[in-house]
C-alpha positions as CSV (number, residue, x, y, z in Angstrom):
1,X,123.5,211.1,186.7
2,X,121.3,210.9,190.2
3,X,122.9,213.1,192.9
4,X,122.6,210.2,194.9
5,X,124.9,208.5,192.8
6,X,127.1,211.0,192.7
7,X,127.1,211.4,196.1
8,X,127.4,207.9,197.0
9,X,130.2,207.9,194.1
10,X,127.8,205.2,192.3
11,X,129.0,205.2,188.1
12,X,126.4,205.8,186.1
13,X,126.4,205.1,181.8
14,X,126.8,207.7,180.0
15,X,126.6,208.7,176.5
16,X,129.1,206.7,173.6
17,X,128.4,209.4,171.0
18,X,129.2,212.4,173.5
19,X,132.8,211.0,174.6
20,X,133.9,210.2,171.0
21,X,134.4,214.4,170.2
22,X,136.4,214.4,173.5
23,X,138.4,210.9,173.3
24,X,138.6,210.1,169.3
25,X,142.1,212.0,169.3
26,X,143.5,209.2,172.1
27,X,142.1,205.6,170.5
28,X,144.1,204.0,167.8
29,X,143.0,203.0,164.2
30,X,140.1,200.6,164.5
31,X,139.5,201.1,168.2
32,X,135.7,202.1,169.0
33,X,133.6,203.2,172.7
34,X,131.3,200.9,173.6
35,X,130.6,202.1,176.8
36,X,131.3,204.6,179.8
37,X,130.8,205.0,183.2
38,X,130.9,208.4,184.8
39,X,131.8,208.7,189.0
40,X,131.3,212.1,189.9
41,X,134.0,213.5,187.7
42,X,136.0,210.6,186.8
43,X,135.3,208.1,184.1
44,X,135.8,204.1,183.4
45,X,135.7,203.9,179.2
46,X,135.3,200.3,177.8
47,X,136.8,200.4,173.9
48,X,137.2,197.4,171.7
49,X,140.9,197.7,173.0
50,X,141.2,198.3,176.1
51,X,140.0,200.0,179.4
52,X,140.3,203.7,179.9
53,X,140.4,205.1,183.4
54,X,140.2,208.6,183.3
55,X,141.1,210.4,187.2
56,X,139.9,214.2,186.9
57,X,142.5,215.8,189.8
58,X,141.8,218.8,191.6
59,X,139.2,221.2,192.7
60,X,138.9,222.7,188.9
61,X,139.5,219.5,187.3
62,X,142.1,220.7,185.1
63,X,144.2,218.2,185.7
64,X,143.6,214.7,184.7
65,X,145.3,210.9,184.7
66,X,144.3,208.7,181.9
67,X,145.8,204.6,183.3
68,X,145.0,202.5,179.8
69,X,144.7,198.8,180.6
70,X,145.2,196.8,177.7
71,X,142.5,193.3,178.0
72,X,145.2,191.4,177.9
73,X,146.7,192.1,181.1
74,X,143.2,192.0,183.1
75,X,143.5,188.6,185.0
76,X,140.3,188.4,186.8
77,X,137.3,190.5,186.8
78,X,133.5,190.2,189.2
79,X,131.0,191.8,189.2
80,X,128.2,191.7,192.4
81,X,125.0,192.9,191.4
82,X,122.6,195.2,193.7
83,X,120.8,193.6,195.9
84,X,117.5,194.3,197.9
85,X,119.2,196.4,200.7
86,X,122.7,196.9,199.1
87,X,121.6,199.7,196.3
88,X,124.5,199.5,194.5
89,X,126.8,196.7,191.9
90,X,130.5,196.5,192.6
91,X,132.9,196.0,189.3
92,X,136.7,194.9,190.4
93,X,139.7,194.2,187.7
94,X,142.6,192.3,188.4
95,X,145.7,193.9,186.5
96,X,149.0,192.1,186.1
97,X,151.1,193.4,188.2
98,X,149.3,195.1,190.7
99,X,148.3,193.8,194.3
100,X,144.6,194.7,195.0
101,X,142.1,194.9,192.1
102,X,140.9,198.3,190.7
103,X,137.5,198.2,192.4
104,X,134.3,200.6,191.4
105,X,130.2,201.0,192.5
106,X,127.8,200.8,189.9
107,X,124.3,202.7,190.0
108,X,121.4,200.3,190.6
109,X,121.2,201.2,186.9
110,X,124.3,200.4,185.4
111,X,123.7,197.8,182.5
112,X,125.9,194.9,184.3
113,X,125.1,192.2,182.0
114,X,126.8,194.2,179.1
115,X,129.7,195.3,181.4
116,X,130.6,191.5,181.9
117,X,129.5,190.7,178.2
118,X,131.9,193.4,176.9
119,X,134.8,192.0,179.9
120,X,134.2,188.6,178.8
121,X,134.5,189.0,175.2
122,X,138.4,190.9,175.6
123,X,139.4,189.5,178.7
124,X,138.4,185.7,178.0
């Protein structure tokens, strides 16, 4: 991850086969990582399930949320890809029963096209 992503708290991808030590114990039978976004120290997994979003609290980080969105209560989703002056692609959800979408920035980077491939195939 670029320190000017990090800085800029820009997600960058990160590595499927390095999260599944760390997160196999939370998925269910059947349920597989097909990719992750890290923001700083917080991450954004996308399973075959559902949507992790891990929130890493604190100054030593040893406390953490996990919020699981099943697909089938995303409503909505976009996703704005970098531009020539605007570095960086925003992702937003819309989750039943909230009022304001869960909104991230994505690296210049970030793999977009599989973001709403893998979005599209649950959510749709």
């Amino acid at each position: 991850m670029g320190i000017i992503n990090a800085i800029l708290g820009n997600a960058s991808s990160i590595d499927v086969a390095a999260l599944e030590k760390e997160y196999g114990p939370m998925l269910c039978d059947g349920e597989q990582i097909e990719q992750a976004f890290v923001v700083i120290r917080d991450k954004w997994i996308f399973t075959n399930k559902r949507l992790i979003l891990q929130d890493v609290q604190g100054v030593t980080g040893s406390k953490r949320s996990y919020r699981s969105i099943p697909y089938g209560s995303i409503n909505m989703f976009s996703i704005e890809t970098a531009g020539t002056f605007d570095t960086d692609s925003e992702m937003k959800v819309w989750v039943k029963g909230l009022d304001e979408p869960i909104t991230q920035n994505l690296g210049r980077k970030a793999d977009v096209k599989n973001i709403q491939r893998i979005l599209a195939s649950y959510v749709l």
